[in-house]
C-alpha positions in Angstrom: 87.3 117.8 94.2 85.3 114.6 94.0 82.7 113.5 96.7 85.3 110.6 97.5 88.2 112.8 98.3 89.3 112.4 102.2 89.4 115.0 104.5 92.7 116.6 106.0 94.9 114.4 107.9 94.3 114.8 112.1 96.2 113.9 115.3 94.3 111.1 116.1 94.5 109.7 112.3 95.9 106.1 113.4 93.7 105.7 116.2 90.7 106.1 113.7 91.8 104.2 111.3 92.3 101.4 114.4 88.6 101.4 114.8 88.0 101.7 111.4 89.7 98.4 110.6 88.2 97.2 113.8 84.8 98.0 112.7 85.5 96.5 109.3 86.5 92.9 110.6 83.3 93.0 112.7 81.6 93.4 109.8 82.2 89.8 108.9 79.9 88.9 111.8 77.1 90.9 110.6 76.9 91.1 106.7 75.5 87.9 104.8 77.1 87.0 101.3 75.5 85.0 98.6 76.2 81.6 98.7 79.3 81.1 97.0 80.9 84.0 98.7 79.6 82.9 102.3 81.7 83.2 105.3 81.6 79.7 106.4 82.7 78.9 103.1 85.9 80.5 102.8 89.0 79.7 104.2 90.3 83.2 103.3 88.8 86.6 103.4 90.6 89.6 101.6 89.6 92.6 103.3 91.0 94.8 99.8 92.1 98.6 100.0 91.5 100.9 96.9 92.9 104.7 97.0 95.1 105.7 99.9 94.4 105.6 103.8 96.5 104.5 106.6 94.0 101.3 107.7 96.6 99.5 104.8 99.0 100.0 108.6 96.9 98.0 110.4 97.1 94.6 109.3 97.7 93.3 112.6 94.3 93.7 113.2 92.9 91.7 110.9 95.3 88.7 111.8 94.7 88.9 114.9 91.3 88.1 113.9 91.7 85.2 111.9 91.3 82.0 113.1 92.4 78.5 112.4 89.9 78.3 109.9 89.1 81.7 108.6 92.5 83.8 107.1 91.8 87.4 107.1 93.9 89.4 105.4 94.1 93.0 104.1 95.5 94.1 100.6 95.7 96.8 98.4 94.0 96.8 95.5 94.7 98.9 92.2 92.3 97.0 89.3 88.5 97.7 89.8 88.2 94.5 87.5 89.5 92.2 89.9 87.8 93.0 93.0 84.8 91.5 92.6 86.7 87.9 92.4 88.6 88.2 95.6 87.6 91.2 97.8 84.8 90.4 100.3 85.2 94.2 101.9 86.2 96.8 99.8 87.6 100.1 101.4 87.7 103.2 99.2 90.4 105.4 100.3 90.8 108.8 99.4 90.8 108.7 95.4 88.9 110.7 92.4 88.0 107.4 91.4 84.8 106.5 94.4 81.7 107.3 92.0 83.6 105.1 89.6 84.2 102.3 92.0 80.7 102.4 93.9 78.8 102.2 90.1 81.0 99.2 88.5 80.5 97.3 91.6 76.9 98.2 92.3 75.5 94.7 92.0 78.5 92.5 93.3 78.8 90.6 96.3 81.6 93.5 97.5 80.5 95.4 100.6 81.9 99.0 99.9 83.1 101.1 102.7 84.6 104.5 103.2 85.2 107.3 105.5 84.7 109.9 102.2 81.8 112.6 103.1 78.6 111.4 100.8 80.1 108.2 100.2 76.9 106.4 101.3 74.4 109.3 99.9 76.0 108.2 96.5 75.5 104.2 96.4 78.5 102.9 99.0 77.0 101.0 101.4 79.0 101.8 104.7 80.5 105.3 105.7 82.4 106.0 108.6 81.5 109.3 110.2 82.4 110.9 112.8 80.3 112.7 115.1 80.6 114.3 118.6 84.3 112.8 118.2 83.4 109.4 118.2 83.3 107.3 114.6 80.1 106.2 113.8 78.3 104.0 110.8 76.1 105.3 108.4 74.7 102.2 106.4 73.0 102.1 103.2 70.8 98.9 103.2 69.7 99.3 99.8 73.2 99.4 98.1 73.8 95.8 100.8 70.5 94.2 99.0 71.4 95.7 95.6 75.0 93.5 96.1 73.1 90.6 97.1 74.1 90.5 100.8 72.0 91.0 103.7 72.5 93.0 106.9 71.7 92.2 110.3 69.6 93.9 112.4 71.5 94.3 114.9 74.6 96.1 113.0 70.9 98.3 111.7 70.6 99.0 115.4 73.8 100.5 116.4 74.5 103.0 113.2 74.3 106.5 113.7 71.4 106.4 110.1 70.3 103.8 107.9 69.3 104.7 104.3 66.5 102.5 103.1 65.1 104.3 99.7 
């Protein structure tokens, strides 16, 4: 079974996956892009879903989110190729092909994210964890610079561990 493979379905699957997608548009606020994939550049953002997971059922929250001039939308993606032209976010869903993913877009403007144990120990750059029940961020600020964005301090300041090495 691969590091990337996702752990047995719960009772409270949906209402993770809420603040999952929750925590994912907020992550707009707080990740910088390089300059042709900047925020206030854009008119749309694809928030882009590789492997299965349920957030793909919670598209609501993402156009809830838009505004008149920012389009955030959420769309499953199959081709590794093509993410880098399109997907700002990138979540890895439960899949044998995370390591594979994580290394072809190691130095793209992609912020990778995934609730897969290791995933941020083996080059993603945000893991959902969950600990004492609650879901918490594990971000790898390395992998961010390595992509060529730049995290804020204070998204630093609320995750449960930082990797900096």
């Amino acid at each position: 079974m691969s590091c990337f493979a996702s752990q047995p379905a719960r009772a409270d699957d949906n209402k993770e996956s809420l603040v999952k997608a929750a925590f994912m548009v907020n992550f707009i606020k707080f990740i910088e892009w390089p300059s042709d994939k900047s925020i206030p550049k854009q008119a749309k953002i694809d928030v882009c879903l590789f492997g299965d997971s349920n957030i793909i059922n919670f598209s609501q929250v993402f156009k809830q989110a838009s505004t008149q001039k920012l389009s955030i939308s959420i769309v499953r993606e199959n081709n590794i190729a093509a993410i880098p032209s399109h997907c700002h976010i990138l979540f890895i869903g439960a899949t044998d092909r995370g390591r594979e993913i994580t290394d072809a877009l190691k130095s793209q403007p992609v912020l990778t994210v995934s609730d897969s144990p290791g995933f941020t120990e083996h080059g993603g750059m945000m893991g959902f964890v969950t600990d004492d029940g609650k879901i918490k961020l594990v971000v790898n600020k390395r992998a961010i610079e390595t992509g060529g964005m730049y995290v804020d301090a204070q998204l630093l300041e609320i995750a449960f561990r930082v990797i900096d090495n």
